[in-house]
N, CA, C and O of each residue as an XYZ file, in Angstrom:
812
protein
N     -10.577     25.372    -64.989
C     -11.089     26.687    -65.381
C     -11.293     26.749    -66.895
O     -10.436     26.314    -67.664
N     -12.286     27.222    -67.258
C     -12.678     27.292    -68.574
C     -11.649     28.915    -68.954
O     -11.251     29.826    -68.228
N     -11.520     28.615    -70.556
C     -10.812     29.832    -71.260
C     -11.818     29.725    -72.283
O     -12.508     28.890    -72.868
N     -11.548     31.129    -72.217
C     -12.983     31.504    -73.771
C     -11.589     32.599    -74.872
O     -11.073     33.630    -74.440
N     -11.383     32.177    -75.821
C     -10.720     33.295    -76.691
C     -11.698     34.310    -77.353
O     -12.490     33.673    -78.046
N     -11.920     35.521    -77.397
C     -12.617     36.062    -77.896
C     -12.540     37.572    -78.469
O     -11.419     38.030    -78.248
N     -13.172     38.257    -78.969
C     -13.420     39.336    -79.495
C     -14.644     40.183    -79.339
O     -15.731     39.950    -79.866
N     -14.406     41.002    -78.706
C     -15.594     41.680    -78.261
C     -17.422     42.039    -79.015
O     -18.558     42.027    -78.540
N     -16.693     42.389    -80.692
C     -17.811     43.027    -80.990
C     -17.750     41.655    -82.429
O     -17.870     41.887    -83.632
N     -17.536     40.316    -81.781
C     -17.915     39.056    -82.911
C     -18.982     38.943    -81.857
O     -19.064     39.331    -80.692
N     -20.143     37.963    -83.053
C     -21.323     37.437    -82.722
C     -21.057     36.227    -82.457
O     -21.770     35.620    -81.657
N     -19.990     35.627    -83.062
C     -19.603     34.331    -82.801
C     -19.131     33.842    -81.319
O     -19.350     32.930    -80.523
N     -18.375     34.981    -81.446
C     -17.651     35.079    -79.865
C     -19.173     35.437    -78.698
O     -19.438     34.618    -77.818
N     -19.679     36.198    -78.800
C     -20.934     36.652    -78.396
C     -22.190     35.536    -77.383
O     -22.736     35.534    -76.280
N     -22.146     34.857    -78.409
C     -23.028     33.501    -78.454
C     -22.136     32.941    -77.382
O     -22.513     32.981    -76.211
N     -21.178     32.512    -77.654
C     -20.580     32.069    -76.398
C     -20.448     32.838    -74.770
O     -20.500     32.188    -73.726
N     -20.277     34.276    -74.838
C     -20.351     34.482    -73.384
C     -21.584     34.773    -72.929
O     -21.785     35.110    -71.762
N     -22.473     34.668    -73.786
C     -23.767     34.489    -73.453
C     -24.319     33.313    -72.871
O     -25.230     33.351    -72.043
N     -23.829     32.354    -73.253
C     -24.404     30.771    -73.021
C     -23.501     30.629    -71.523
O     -24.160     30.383    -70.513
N     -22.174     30.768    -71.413
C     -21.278     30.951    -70.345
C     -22.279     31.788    -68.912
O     -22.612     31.566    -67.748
N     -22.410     32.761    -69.911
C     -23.076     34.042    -68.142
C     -24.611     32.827    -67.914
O     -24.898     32.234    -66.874
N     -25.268     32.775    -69.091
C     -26.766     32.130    -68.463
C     -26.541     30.533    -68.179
O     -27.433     29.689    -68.095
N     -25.031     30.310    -68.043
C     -24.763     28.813    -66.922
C     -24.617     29.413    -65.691
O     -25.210     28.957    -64.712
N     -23.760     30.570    -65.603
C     -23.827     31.210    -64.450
C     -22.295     30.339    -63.949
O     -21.896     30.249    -62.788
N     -21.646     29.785    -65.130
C     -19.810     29.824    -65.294
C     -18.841     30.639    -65.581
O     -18.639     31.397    -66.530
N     -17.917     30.227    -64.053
C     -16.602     31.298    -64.379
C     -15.634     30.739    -65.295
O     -15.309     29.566    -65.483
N     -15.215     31.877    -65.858
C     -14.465     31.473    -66.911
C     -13.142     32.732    -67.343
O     -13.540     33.895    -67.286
N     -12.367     32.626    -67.557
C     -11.219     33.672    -67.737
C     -11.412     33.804    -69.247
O     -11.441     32.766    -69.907
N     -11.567     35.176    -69.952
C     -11.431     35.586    -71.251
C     -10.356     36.199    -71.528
O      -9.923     37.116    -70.829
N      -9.793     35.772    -72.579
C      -8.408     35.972    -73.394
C      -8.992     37.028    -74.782
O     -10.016     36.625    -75.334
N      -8.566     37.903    -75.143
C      -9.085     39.142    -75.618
C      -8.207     38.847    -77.358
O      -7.118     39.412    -77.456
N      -8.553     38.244    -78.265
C      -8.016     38.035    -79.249
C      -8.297     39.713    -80.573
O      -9.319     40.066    -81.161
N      -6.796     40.364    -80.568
C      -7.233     41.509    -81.141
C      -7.192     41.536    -82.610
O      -6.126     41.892    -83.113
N      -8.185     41.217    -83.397
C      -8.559     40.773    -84.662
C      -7.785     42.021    -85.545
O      -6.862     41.612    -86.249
N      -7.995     43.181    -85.583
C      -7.149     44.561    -86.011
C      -5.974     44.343    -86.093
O      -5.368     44.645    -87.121
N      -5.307     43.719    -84.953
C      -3.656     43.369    -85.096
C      -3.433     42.332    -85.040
O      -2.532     41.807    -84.385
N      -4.605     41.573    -86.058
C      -3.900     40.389    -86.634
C      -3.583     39.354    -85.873
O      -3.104     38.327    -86.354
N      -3.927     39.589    -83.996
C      -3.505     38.329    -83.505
C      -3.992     36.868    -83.483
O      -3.384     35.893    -83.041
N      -5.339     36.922    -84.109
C      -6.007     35.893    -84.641
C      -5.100     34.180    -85.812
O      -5.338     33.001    -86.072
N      -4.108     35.213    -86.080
C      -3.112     34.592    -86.920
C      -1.832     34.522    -86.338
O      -0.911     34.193    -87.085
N      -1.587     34.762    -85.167
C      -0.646     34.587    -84.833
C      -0.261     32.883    -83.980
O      -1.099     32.128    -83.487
N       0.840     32.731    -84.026
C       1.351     30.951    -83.507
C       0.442     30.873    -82.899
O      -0.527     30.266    -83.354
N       0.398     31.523    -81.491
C       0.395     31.145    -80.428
C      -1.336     30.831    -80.789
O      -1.688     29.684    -80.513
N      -2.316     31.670    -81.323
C      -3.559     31.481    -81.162
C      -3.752     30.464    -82.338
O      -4.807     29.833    -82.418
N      -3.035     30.346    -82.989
C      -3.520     29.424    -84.457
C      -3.092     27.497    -83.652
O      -3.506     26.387    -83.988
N      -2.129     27.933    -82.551
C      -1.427     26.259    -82.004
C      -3.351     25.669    -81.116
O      -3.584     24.511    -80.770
N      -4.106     26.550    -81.011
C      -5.558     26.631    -79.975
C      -6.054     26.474    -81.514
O      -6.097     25.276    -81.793
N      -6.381     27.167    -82.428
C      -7.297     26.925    -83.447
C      -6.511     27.606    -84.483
O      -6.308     28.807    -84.663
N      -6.047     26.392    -85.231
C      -5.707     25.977    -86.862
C      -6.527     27.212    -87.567
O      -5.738     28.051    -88.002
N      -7.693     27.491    -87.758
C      -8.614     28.284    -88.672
C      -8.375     29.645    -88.567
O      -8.562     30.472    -89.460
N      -7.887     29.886    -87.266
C      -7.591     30.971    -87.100
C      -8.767     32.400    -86.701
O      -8.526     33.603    -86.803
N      -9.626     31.948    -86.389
C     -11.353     32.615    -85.992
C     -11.723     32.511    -84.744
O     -12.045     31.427    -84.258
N     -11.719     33.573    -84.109
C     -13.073     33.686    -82.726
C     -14.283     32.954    -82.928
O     -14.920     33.045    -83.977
N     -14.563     32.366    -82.145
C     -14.450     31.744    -80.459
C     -13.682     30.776    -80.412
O     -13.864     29.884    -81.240
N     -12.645     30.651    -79.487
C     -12.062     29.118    -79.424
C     -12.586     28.868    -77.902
O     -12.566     29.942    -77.300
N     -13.004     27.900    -77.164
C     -12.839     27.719    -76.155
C     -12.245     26.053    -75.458
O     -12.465     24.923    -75.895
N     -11.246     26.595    -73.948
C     -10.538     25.202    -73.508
C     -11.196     24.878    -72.433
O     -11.815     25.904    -72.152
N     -11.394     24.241    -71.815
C     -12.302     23.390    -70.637
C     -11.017     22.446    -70.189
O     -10.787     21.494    -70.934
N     -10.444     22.567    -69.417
C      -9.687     21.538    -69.292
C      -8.338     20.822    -69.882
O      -7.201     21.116    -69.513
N      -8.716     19.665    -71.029
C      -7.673     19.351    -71.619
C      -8.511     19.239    -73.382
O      -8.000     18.822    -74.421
N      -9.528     19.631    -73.220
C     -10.215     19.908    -73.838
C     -10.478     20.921    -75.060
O     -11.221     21.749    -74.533
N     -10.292     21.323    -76.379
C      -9.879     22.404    -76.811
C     -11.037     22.790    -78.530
O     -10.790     22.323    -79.642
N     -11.769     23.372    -78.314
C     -13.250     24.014    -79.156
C     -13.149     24.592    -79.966
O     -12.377     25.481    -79.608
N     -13.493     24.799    -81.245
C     -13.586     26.195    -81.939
C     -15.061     26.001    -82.744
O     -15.745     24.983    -82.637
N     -15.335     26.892    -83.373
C     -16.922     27.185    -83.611
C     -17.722     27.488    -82.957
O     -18.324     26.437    -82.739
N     -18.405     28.584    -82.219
C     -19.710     29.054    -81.585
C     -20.628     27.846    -81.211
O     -20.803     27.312    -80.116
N     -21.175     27.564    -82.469
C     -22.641     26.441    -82.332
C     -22.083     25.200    -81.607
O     -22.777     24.697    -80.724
N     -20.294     24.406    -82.057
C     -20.219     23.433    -81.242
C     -20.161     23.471    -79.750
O     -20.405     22.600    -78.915
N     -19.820     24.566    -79.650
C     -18.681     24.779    -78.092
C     -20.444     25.013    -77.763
O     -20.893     24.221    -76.934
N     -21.260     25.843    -78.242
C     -22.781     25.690    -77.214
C     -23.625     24.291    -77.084
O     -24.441     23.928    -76.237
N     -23.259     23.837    -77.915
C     -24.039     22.140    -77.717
C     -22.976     21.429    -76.559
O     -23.430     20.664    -75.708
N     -21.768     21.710    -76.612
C     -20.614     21.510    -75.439
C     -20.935     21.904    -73.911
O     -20.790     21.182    -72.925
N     -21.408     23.228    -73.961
C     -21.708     23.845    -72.911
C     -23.316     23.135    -72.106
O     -23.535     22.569    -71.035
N     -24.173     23.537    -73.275
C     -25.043     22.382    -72.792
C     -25.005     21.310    -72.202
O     -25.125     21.233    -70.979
N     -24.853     20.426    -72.882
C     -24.150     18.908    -72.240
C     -23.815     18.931    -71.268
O     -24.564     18.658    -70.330
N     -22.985     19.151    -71.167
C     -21.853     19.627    -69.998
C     -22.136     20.078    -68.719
O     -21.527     19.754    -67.700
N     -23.385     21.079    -68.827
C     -23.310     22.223    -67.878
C     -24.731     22.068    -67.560
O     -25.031     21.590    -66.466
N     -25.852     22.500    -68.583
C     -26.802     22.574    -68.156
C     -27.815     21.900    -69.450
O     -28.290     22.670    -70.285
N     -27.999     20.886    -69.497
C     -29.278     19.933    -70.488
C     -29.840     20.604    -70.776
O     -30.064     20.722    -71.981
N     -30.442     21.500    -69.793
C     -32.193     21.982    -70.311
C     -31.977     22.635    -71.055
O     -32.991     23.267    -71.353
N     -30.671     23.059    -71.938
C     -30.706     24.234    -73.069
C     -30.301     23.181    -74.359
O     -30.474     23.530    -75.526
N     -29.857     22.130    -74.066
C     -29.937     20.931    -75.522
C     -30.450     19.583    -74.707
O     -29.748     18.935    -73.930
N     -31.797     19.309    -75.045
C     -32.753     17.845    -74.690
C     -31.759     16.847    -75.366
O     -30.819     17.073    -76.127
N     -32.187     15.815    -74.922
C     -31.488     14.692    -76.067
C     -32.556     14.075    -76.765
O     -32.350     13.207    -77.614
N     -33.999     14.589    -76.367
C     -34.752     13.600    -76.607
C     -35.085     14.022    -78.395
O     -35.577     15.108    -78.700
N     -34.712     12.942    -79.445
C     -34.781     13.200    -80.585
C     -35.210     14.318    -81.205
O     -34.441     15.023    -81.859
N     -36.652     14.614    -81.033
C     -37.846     15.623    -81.369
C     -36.902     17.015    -81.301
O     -36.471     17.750    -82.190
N     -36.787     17.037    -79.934
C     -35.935     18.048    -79.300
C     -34.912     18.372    -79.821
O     -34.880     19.598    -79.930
N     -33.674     17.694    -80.369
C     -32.274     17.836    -80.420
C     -33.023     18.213    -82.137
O     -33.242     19.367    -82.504
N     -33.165     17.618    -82.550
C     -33.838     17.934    -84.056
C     -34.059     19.032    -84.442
O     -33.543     19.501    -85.456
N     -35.253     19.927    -83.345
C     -35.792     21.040    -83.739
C     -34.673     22.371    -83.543
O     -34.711     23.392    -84.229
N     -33.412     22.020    -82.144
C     -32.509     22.357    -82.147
C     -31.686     22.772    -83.088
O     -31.185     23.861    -83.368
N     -31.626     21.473    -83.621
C     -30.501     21.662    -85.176
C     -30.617     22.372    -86.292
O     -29.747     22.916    -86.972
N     -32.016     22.309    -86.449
C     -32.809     23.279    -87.211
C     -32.327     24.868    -87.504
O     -32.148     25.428    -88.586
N     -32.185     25.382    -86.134
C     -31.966     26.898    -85.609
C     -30.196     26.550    -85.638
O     -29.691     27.324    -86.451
N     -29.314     25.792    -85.114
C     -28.178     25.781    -85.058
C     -27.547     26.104    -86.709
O     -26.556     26.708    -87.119
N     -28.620     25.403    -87.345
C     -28.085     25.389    -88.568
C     -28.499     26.820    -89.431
O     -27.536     27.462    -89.852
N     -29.449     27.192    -89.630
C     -30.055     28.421    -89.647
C     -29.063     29.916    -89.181
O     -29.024     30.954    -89.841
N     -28.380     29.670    -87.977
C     -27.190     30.506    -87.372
C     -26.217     30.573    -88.216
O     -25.632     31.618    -88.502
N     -25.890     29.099    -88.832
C     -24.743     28.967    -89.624
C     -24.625     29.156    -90.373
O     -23.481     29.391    -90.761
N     -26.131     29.238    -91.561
C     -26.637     29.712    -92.618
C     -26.935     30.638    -93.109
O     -26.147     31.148    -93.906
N     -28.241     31.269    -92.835
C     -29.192     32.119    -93.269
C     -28.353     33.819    -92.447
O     -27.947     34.900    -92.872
N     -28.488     33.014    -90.896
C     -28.137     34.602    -90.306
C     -26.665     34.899    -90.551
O     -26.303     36.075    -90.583
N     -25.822     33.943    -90.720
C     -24.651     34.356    -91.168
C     -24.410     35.074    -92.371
O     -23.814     36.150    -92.419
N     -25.051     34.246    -93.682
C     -25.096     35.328    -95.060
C     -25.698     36.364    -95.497
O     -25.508     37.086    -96.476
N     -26.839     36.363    -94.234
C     -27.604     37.748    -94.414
C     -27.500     38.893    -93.243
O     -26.688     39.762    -93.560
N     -28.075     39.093    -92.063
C     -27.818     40.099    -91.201
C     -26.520     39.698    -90.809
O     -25.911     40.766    -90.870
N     -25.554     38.677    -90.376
C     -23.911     38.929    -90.039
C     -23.309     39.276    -90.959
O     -22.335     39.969    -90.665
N     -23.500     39.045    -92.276
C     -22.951     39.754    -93.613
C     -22.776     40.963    -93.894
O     -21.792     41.654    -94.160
N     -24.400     41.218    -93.755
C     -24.513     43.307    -94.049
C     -23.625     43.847    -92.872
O     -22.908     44.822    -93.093
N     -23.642     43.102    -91.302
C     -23.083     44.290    -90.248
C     -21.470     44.061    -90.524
O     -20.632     44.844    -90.078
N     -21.075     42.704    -91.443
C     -19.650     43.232    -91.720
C     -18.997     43.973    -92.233
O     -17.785     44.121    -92.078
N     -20.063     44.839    -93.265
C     -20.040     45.282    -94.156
C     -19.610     47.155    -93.604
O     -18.687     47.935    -93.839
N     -20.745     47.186    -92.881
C     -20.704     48.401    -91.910
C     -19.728     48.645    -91.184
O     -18.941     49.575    -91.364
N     -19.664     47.353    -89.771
C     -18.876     47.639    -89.126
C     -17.440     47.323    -88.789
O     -16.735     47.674    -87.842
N     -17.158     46.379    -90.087
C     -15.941     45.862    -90.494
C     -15.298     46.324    -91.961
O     -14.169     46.084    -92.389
N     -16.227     46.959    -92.501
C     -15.494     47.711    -94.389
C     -15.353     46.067    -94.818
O     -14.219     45.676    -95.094
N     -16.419     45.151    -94.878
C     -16.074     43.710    -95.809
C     -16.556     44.305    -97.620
O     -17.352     45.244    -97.639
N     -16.209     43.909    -98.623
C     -16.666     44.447    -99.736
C     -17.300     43.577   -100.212
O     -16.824     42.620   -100.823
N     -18.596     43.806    -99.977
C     -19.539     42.814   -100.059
C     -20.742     43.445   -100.669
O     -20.954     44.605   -100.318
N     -21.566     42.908   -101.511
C     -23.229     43.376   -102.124
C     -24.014     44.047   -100.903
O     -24.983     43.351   -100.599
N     -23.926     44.827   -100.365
C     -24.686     45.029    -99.232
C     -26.193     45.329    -99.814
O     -26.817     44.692    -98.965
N     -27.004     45.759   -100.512
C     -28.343     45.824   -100.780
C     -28.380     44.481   -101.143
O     -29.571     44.172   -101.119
N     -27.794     43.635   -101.427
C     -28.237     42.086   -101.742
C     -28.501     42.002   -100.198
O     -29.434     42.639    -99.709
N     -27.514     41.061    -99.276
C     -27.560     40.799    -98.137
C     -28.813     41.814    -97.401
O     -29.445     41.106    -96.617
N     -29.288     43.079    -97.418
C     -30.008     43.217    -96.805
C     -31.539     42.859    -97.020
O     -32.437     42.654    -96.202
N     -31.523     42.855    -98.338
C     -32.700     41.898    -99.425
C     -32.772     40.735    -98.744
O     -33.838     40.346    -98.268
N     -31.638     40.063    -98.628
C     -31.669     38.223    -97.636
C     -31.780     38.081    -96.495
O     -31.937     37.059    -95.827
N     -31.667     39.572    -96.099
C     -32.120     39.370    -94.420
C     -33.012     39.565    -94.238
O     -33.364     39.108    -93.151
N     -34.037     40.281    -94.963
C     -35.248     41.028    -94.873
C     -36.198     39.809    -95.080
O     -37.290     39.846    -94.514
N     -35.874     38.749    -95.833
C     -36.101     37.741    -96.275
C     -36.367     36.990    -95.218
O     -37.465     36.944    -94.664
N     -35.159     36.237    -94.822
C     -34.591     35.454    -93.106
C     -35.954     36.426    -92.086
O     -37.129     36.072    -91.986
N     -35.489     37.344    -91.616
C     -36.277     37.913    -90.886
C     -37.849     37.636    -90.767
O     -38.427     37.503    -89.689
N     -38.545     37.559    -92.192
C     -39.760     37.531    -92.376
C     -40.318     36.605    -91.901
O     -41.192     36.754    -91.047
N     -39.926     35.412    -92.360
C     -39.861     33.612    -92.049
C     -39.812     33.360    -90.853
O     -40.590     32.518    -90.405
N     -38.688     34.159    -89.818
C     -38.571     34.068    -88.414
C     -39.867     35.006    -87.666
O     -40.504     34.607    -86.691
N     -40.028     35.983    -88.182
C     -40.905     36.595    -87.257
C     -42.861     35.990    -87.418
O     -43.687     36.118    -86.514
N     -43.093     35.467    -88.580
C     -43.761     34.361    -89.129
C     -43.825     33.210    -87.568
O     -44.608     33.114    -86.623
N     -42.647     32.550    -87.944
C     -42.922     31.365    -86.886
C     -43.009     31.645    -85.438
O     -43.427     30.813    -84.633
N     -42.589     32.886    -85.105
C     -42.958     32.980    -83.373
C     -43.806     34.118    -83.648
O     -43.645     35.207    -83.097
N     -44.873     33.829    -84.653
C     -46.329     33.962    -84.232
C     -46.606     33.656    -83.074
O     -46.756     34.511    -82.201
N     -46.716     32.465    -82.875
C     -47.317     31.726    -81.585
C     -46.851     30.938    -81.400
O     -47.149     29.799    -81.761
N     -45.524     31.445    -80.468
C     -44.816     31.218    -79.643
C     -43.311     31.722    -79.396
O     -42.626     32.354    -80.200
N     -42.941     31.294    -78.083
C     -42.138     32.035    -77.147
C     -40.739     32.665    -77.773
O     -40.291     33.775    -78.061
N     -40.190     30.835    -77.820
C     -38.875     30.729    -78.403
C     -39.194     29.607    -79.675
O     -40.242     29.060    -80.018
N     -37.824     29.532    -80.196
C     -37.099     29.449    -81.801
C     -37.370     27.968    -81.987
O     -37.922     27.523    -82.994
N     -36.983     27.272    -81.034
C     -37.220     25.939    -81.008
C     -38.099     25.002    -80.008
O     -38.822     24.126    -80.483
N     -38.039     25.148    -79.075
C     -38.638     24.372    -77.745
C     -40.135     24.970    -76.825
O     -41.016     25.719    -77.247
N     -40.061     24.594    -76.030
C     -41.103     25.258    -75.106
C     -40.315     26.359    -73.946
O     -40.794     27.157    -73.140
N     -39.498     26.143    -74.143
C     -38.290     26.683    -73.440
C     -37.049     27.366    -73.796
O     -36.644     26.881    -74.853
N     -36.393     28.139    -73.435
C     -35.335     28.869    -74.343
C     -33.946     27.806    -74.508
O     -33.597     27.113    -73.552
N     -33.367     27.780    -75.547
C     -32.706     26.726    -75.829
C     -31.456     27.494    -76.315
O     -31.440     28.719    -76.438
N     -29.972     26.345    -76.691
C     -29.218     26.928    -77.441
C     -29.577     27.222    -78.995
O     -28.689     27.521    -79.794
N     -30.834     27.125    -79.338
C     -31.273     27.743    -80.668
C     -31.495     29.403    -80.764
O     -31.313     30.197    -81.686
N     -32.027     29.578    -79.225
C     -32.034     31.178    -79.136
C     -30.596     32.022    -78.993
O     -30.296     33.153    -79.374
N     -29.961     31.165    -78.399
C     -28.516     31.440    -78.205
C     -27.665     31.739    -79.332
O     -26.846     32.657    -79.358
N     -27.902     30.914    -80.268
C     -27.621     30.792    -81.384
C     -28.016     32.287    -82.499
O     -27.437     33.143    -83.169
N     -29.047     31.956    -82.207
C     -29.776     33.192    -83.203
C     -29.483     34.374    -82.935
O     -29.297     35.150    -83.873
N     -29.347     34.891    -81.389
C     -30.064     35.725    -80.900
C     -28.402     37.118    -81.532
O     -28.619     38.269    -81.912
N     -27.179     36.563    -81.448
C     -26.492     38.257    -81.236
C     -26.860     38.938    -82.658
O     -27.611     39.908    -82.760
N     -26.110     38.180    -83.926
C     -26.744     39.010    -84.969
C     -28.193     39.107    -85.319
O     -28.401     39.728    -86.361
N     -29.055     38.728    -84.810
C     -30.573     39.111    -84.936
C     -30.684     40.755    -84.278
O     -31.029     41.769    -84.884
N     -30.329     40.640    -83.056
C     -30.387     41.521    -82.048
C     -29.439     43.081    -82.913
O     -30.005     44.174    -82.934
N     -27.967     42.892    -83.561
C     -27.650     43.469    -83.885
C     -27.796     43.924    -85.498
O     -26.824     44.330    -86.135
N     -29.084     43.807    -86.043
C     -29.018     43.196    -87.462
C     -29.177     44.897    -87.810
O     -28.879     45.229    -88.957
N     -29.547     45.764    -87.036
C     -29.631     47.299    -87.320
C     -28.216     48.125    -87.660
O     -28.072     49.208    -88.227
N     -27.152     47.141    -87.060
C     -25.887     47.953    -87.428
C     -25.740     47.490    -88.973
O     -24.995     48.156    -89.692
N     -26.357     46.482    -89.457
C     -25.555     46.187    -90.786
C     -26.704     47.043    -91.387
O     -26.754     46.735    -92.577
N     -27.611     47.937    -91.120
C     -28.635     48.566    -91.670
C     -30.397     47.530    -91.991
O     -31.354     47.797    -92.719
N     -30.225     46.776    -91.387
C     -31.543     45.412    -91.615
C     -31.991     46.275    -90.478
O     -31.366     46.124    -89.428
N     -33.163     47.334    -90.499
C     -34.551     47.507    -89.195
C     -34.891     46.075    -88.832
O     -34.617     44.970    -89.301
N     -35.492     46.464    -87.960
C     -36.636     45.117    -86.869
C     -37.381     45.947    -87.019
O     -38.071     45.517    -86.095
N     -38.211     47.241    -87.514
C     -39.018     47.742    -87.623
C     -40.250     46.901    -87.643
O     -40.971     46.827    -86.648
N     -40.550     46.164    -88.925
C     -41.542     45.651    -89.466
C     -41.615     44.282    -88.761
O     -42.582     43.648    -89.182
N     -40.839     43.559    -87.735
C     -41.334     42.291    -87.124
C     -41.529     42.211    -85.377
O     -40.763     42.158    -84.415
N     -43.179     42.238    -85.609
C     -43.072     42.617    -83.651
C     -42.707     40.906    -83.349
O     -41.663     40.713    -82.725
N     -43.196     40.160    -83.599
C     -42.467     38.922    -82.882
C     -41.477     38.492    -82.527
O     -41.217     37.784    -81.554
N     -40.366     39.229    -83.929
C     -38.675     39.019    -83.325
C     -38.563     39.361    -82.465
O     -38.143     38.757    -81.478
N     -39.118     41.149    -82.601
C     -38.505     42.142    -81.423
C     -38.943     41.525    -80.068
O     -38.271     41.661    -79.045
N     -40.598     40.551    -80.145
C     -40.992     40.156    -78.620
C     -39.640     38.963    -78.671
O     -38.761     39.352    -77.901
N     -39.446     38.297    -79.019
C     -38.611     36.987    -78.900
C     -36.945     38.062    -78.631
O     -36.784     38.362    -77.448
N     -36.462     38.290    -79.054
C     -35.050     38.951    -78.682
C     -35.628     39.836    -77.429
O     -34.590     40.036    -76.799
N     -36.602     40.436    -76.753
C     -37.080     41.122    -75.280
C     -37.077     40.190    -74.628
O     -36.363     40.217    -73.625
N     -37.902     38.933    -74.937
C     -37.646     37.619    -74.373
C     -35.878     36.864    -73.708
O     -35.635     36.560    -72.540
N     -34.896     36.744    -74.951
C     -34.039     36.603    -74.316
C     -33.066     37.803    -73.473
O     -32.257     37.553    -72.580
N     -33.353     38.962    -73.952
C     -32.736     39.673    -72.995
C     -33.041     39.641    -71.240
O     -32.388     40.085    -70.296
N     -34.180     38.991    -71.312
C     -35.438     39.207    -69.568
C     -34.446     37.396    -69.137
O     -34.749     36.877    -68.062
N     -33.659     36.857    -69.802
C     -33.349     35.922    -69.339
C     -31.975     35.612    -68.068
O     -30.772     35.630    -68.326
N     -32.519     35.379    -66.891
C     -31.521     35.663    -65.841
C     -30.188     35.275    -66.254
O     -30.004     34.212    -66.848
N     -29.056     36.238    -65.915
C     -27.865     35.777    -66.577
C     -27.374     36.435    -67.957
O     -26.220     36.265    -68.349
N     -28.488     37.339    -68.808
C     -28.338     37.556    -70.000
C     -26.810     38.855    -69.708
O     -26.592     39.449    -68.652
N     -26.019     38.961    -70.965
C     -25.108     39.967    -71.088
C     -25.259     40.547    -72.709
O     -25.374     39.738    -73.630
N     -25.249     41.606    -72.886
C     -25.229     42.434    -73.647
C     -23.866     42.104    -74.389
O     -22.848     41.762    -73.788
N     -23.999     42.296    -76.268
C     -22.749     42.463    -77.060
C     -23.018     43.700    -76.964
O     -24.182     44.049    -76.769
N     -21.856     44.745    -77.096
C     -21.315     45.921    -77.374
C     -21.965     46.452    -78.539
O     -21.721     45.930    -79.627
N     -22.698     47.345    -78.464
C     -22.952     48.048    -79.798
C     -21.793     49.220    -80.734
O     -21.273     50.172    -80.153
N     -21.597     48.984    -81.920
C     -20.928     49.984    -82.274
C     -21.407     51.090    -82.940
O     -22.482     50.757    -83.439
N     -21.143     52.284    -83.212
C     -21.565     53.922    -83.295
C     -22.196     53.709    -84.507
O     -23.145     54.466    -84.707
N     -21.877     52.660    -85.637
C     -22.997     52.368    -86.733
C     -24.525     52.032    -86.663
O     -25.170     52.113    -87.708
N     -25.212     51.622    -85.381
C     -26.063     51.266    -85.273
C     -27.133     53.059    -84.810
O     -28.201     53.490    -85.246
N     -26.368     53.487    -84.011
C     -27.351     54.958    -83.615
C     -27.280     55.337    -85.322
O     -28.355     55.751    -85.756
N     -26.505     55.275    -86.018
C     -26.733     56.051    -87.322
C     -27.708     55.240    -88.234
O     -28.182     55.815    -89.214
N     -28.056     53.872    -87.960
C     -28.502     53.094    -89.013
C     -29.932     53.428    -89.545
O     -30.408     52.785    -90.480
């Protein structure tokens, strides 16, 4: 039986029960309550040293990081969301890395800002998302998804803080392609919704 550690309203965590529901794997979730600090506690730090949502166990097997545990899940579970074939895994990495990058310092930044009190430049970060955003809604001009001909763990990747980039105050106003590409993965059998929080109706 797979264990997923997680937190409801992380993107990190997110990405993962997303990739989980569209394998269409059961899996038992362990509810890590970040507010009370249990993130740091023994028992979750003896699973992951770093002390951060998502950890996930498979077995004897034991994960932490979002992007790895989805190239994991792939493999593993279902190929057609990571090819091996060079071209493929390449254009993959691209967007994996991009998740880790761009959408992390810019739209996951500002919504920490909002919906976590992080003390952070927030008109910077929304300047860098507005940025990120532009570039992305640019390349799925023409076409579907982020990386492939097919929806991949690059969309997986991208997709919770894109989707939620209105709570950190970043509109999707101005990019119809994101908005078609995030309608896109929501229409995807299996898809589950992250939790919105009361910052976003106000944003």
């Amino acid at each position: 039986m797979i264990t997923l550690y997680d937190f409801p309203l992380s993107g990190h965590a997110h990405r993962v029960r997303l990739m989980l529901s569209l394998l269409g794997l059961d899996y038992e979730r362990v509810h890590v309550d970040l507010a009370q600090g249990e993130h740091k506690n023994a028992d979750f730090l003896a699973i992951n040293p770093f002390g951060v949502v998502p950890a996930l166990v498979d077995g004897d097997l034991v994960l932490r990081e979002s992007t790895a545990i989805l190239v994991y899940l792939a493999r593993a579970y279902g190929p057609q969301w990571y090819p091996i074939e060079p071209v493929a895994q390449a254009r993959v990495q691209e967007w994996l890395a991009t998740a880790t990058g761009d959408i992390a310092a810019g739209p996951a930044a500002a919504r920490l800002v909002t919906v976590f009190g992080a003390e952070l430049d927030h008109a910077a970060l929304i300047d860098r998302s507005h940025t990120l955003l532009a570039v992305m809604d640019q390349h799925l001009a023409d076409r579907q998804w982020l990386a492939l001909d097919g929806p991949s763990i690059a969309d997986v990747a991208a997709y919770s803080y894109i989707a939620h980039a209105p709570e950190g105050q970043v509109s999707l106003e101005d990019y119809p392609n994101l908005r078609r590409w995030l309608a896109g993965v929501e229409a995807l059998p299996g898809f589950v919704a992250m939790p919105r929080t009361d910052v976003a109706a106000a944003a």
